[in-house]
N, CA, C and O of each residue as an XYZ file, in Angstrom:
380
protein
N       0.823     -1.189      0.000
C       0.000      0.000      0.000
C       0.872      1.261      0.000
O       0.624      2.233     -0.714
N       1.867      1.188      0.810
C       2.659      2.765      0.865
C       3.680      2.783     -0.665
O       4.173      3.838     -1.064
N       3.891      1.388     -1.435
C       4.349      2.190     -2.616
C       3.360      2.192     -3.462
O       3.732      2.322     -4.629
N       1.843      2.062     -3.249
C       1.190      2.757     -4.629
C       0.861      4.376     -3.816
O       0.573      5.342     -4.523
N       0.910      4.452     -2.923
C       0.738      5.993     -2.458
C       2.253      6.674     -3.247
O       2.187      7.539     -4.121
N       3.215      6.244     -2.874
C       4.585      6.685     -3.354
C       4.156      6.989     -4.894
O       4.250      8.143     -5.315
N       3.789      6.174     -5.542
C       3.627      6.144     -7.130
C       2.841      7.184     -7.831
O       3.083      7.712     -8.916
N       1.562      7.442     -6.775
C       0.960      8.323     -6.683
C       0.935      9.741     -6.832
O       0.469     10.353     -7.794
N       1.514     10.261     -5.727
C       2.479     11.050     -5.468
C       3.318     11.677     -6.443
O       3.175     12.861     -6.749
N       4.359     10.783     -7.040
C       4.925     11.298     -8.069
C       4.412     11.651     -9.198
O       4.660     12.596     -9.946
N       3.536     10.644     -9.259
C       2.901     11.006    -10.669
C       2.035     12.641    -10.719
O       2.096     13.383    -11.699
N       1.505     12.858     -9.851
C       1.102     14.144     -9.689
C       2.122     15.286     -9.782
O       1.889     16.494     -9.796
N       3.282     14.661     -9.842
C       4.007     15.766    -10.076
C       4.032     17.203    -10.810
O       4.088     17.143    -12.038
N       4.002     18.376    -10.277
C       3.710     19.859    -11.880
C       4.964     20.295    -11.887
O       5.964     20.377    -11.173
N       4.401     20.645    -13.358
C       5.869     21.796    -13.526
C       5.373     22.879    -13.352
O       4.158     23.034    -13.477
N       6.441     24.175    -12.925
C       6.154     25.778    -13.078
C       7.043     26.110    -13.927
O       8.203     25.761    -14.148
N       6.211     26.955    -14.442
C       7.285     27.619    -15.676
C       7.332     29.424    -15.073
O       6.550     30.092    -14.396
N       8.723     29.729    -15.755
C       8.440     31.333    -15.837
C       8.051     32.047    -17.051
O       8.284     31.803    -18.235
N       7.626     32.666    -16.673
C       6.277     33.725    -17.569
C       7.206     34.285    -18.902
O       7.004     34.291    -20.116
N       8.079     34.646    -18.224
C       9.025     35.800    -18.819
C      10.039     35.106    -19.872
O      10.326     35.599    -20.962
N      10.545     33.855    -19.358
C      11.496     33.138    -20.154
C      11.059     31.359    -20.600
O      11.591     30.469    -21.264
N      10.156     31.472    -20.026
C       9.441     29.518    -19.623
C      10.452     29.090    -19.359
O      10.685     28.429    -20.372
N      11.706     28.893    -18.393
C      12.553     28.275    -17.975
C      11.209     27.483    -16.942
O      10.241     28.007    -16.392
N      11.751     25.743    -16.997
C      11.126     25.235    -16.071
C      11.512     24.496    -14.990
O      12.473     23.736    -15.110
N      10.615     24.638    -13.405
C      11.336     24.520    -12.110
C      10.070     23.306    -11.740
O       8.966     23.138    -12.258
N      10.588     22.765    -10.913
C      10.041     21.459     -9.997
C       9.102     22.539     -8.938
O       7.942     22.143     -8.825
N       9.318     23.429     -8.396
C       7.970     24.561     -7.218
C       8.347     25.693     -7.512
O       9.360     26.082     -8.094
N       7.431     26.253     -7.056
C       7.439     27.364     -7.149
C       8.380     28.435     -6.581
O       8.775     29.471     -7.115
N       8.698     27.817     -5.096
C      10.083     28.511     -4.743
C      11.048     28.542     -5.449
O      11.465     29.687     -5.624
N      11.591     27.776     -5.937
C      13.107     27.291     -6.717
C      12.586     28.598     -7.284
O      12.967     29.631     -6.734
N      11.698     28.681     -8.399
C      11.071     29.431     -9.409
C      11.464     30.880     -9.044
O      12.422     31.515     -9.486
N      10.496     31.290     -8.113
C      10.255     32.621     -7.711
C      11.832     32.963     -6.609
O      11.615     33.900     -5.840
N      13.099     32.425     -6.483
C      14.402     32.146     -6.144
C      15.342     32.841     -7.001
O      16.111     33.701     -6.573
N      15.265     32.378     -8.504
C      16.310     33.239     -9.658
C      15.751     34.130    -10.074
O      14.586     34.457     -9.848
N      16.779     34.795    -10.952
C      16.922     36.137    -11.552
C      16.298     35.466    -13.088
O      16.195     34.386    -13.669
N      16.076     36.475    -13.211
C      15.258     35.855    -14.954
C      16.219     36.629    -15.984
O      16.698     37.717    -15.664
N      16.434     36.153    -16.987
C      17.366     36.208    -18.048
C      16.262     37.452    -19.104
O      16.776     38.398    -19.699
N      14.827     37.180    -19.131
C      14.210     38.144    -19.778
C      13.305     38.742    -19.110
O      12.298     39.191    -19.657
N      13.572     38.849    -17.606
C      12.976     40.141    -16.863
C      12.590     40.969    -17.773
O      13.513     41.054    -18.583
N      11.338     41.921    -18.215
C      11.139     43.001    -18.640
C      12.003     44.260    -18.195
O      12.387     45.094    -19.015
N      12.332     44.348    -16.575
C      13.398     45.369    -16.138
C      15.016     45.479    -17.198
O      15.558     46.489    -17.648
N      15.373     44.201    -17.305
C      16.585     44.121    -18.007
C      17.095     42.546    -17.577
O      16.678     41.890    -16.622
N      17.698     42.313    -18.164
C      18.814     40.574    -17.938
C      19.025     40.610    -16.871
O      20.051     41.276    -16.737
N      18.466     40.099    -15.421
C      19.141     39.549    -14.793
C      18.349     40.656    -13.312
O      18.441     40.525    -12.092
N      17.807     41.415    -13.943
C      17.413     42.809    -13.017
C      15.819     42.223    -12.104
O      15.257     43.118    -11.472
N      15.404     41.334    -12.073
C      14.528     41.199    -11.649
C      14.002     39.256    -11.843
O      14.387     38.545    -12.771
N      13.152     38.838    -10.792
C      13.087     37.333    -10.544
C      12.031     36.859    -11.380
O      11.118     37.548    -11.836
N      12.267     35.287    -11.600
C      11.103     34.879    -12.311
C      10.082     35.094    -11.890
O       9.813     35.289    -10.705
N       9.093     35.090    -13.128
C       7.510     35.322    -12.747
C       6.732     34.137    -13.130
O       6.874     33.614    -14.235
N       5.587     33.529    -11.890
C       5.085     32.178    -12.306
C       4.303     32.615    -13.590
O       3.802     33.734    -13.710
N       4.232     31.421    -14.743
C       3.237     31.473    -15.166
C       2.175     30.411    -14.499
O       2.312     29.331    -13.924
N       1.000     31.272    -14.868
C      -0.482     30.661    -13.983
C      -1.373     29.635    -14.977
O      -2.291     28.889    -14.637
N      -0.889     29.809    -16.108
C      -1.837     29.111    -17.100
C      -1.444     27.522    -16.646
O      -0.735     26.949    -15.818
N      -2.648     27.107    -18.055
C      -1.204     25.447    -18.129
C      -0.795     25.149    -18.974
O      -0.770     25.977    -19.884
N      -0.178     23.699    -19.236
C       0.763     23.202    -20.191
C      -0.456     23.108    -21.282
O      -1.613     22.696    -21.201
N       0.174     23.565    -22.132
C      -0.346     23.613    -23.442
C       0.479     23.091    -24.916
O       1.597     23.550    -25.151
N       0.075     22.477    -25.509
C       0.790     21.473    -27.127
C       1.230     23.566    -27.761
O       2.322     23.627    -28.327
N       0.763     24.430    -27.694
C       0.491     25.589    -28.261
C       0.496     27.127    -26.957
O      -0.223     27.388    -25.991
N       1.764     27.873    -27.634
C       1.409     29.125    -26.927
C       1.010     29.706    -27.208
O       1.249     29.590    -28.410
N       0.118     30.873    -27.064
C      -0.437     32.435    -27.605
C      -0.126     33.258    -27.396
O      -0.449     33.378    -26.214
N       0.605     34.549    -27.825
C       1.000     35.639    -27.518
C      -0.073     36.179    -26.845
O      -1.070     35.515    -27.131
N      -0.398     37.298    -25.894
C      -1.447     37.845    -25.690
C      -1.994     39.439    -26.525
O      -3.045     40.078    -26.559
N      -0.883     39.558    -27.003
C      -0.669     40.997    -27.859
C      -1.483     40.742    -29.272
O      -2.663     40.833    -29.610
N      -0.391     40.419    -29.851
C      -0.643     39.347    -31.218
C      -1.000     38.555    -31.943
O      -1.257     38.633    -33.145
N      -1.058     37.340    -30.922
C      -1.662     36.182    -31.584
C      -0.882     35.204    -32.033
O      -1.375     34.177    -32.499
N       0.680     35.438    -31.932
C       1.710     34.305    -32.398
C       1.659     33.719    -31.524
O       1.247     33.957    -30.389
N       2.248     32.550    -32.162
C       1.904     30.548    -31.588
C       3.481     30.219    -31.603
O       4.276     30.503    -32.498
N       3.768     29.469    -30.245
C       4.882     28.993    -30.335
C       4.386     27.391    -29.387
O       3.438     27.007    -28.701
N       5.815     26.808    -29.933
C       5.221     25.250    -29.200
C       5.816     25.100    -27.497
O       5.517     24.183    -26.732
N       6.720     26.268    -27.190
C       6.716     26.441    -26.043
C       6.847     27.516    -25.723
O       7.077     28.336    -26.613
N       6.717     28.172    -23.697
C       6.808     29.684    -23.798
C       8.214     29.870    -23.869
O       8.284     31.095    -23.965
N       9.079     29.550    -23.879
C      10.971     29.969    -24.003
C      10.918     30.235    -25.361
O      11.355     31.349    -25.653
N      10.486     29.505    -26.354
C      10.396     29.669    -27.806
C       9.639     31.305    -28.263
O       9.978     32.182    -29.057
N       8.704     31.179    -27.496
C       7.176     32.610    -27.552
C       8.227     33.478    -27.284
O       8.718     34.042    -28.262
N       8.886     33.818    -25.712
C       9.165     34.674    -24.979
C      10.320     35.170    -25.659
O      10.678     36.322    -25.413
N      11.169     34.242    -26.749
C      12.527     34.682    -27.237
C      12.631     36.282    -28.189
O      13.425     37.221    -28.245
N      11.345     35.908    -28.831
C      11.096     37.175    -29.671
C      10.402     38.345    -29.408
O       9.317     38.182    -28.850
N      10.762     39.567    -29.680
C      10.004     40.863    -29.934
C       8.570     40.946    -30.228
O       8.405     40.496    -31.362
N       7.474     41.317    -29.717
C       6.129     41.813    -30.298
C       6.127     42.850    -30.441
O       6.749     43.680    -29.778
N       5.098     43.115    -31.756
C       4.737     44.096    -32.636
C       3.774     44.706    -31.878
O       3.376     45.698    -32.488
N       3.366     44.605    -31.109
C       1.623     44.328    -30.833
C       2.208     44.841    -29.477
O       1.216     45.180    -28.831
N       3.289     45.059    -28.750
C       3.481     45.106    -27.497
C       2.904     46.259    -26.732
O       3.218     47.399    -27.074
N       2.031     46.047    -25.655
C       1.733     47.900    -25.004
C       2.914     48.700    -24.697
O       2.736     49.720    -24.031
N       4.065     48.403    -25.071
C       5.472     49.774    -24.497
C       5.832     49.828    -25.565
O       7.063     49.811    -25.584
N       5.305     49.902    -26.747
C       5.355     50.033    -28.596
C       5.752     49.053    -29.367
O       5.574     47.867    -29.091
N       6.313     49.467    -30.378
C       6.468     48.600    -31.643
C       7.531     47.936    -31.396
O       8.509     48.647    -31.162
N       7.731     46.611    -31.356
C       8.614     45.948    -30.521
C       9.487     46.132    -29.644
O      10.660     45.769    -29.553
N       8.641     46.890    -28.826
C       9.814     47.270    -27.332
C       9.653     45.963    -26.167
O      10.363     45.917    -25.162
N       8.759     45.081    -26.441
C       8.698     44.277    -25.230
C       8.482     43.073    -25.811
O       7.827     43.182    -26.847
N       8.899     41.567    -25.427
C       8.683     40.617    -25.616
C       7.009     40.208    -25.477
O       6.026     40.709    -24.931
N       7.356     38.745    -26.476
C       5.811     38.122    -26.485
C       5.703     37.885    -25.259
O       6.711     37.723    -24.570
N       4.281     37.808    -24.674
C       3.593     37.534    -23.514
C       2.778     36.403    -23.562
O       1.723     36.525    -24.186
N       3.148     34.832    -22.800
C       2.421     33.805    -23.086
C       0.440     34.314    -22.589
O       0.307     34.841    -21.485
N      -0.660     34.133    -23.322
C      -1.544     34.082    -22.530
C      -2.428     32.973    -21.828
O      -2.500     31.791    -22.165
N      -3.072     33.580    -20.808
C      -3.247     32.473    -19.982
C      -3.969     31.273    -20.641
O      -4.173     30.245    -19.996
């Protein structure tokens, strides 16, 4: 009985991703712990941010509308569509 609870258990396992870069962490502490590489402040200037959505085959920009197959892939590029102008801010996965 205590290793199908064990089995259990793991299997429930989540991932967290960050918002900003989709780097992905085992909790949320680890997560909300580093410096984020695409902080909106600048490289390194500010900590990851959870994303709240979920795992999805497909990302959505929230600006735009571009599709990436993950958010690190989404988050790498510039939006057109961005509210701080014409590509001043990275894609934004939406929820």
């Amino acid at each position: 009985m205590t290793l199908t609870l064990l089995c259990s258990a793991s299997a429930d396992k989540k991932n967290y991703y960050c918002e900003y870069c989709g780097q992905k962490f085992a909790s949320v502490s680890s997560l909300t712990s580093g410096r984020c590489q695409r902080h909106p402040d600048g490289a390194f200037k500010g900590r990851h941010k959870l994303y709240e959505g979920t795992e999805k085959e497909k990302y959505t920009c929230k600006y735009c509308g571009m599709q990436s197959n993950s958010i690190s892939s989404l988050t790498s590029g510039r939006c057109q569509k961005h509210p701080n102008g014409y590509f001043k801010g990275r894609h934004t996965p939406a929820l």
